[in-house]
Backbone as numpy.savetxt, mean C-alpha at the origin, in Angstrom:
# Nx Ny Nz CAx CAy CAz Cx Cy Cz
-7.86 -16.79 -6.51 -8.71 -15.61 -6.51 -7.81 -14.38 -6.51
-8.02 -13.51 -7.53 -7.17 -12.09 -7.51 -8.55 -11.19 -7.81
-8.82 -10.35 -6.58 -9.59 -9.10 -6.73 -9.30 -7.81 -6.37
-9.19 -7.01 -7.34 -8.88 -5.81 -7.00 -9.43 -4.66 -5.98
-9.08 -3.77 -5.12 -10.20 -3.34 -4.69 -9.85 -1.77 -4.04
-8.78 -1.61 -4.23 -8.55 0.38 -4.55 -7.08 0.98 -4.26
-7.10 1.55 -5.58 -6.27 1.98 -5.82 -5.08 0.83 -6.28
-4.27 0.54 -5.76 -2.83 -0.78 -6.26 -2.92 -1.58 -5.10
-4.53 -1.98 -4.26 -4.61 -2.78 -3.56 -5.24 -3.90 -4.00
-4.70 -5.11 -4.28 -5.58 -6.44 -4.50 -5.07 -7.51 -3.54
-7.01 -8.37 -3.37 -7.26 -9.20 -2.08 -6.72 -10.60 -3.30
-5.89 -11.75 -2.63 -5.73 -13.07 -3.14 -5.91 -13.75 -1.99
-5.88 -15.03 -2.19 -6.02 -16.04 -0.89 -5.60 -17.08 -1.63
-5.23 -17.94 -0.45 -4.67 -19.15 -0.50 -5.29 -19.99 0.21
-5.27 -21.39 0.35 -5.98 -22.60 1.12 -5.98 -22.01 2.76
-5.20 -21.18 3.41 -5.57 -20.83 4.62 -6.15 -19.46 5.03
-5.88 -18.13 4.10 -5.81 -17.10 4.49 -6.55 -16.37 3.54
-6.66 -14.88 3.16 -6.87 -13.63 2.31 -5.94 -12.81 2.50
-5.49 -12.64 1.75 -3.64 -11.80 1.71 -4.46 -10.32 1.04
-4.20 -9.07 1.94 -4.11 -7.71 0.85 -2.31 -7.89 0.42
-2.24 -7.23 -0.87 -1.02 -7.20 -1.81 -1.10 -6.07 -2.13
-0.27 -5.34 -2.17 0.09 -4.02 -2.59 0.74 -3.90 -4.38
0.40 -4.00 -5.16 0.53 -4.15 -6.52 1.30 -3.11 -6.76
2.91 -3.51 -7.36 3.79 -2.62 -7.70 4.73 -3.24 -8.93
5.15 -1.89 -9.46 6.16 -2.73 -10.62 7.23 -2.65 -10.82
7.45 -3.85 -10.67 8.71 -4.88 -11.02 10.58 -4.34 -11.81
11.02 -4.92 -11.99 11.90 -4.96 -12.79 11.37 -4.84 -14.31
11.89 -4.37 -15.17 11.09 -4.53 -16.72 10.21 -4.33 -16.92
9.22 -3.28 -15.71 7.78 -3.11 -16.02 6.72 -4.48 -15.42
7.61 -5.28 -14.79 6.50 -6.48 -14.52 5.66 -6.08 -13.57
4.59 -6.12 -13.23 3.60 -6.30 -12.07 4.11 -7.34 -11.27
3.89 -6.94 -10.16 4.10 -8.01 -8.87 3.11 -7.38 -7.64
3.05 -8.81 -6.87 1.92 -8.43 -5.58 2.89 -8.55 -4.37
3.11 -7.84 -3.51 3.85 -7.83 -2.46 2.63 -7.61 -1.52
2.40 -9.09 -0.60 1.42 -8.97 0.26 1.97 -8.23 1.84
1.37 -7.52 2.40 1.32 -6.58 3.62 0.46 -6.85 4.76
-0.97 -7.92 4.31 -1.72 -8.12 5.82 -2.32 -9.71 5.47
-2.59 -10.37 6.10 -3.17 -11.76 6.57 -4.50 -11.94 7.27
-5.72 -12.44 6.72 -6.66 -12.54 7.32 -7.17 -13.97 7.34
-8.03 -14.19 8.54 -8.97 -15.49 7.94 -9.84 -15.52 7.39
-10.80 -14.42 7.25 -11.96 -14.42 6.32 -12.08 -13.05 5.23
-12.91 -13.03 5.04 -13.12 -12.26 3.32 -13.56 -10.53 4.24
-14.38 -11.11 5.36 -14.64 -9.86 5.88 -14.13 -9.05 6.84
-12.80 -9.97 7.32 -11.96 -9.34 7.89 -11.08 -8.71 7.20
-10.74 -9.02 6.17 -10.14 -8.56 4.69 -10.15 -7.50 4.75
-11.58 -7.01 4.33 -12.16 -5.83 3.58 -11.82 -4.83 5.27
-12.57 -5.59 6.12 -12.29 -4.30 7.66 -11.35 -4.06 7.47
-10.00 -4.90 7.21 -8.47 -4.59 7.51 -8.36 -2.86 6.62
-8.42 -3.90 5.42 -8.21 -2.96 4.02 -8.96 -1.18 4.07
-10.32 -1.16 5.13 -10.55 0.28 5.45 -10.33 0.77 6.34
-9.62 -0.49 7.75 -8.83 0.13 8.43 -7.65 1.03 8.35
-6.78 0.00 7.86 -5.55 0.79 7.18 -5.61 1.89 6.61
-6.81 2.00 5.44 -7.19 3.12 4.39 -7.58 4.22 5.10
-7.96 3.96 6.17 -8.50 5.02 7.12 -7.52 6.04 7.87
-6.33 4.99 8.80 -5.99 5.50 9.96 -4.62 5.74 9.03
-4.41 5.70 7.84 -2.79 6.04 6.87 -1.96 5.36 7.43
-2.12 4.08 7.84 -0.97 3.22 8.30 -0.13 2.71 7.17
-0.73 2.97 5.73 0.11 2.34 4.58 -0.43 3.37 3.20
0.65 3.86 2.94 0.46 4.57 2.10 -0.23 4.31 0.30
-1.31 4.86 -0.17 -1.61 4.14 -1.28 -1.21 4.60 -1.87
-0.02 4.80 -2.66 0.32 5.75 -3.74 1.11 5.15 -4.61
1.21 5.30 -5.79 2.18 4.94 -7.01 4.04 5.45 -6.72
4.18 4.47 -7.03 5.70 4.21 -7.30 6.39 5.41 -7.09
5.83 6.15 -8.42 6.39 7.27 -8.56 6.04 8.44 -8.52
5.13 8.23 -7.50 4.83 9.67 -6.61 5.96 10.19 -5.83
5.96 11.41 -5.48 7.01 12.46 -5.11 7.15 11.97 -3.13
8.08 11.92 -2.47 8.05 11.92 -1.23 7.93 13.02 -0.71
6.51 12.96 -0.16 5.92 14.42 0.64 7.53 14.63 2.38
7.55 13.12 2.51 8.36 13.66 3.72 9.80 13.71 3.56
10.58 14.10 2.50 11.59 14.83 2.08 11.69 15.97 1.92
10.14 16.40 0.91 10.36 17.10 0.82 10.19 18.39 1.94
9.36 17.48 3.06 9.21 18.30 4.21 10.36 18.92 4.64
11.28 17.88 4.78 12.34 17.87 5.46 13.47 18.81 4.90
13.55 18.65 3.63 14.49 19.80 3.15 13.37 21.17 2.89
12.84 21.50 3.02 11.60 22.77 3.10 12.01 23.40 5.12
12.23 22.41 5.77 12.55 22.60 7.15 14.00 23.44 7.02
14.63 22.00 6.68 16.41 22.76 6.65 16.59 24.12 5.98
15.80 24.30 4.69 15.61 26.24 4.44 15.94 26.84 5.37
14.28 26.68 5.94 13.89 27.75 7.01 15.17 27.65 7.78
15.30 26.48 8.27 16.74 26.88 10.21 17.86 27.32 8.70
18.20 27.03 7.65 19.45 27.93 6.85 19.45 29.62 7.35
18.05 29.84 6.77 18.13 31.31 6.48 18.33 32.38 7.72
């Protein structure tokens, strides 16, 4: 079972569990699923998946989005420069 369900998050499972996977790419452009949480059922899944989505414990963003907390950080060092 591979279902997608927001943003570069997709639910799979295996004979014991429901894995969320964080869908990212690869070497050469490949897609790959790098799983991040473990459940026993489908509806603990989904709680996990709006838990997380909720409280920003895992960031949903593409690859190659910009790092907001760099750039915090050198935006800081300015300010104490000047």
């Amino acid at each position: 079972m591979r279902v997608p369900i927001v943003d570069n998050i997709v639910l799979t499972s295996d004979p014991h569990n429901f894995v969320l996977n964080r869908e990212e790419a690869g070497k050469n452009g490949i897609k790959r699923l790098r799983p991040f949480a473990f459940y026993p059922t489908v509806c603990g899944a989904i709680e996990g998946c709006l838990k997380i989505k909720m409280r920003g414990k895992y960031r949903f963003v593409p690859e190659n989005a910009p790092d907001r907390t760099q750039q915090a950080r050198t935006a800081s060092q300015r300010v104490v420069r000047v």
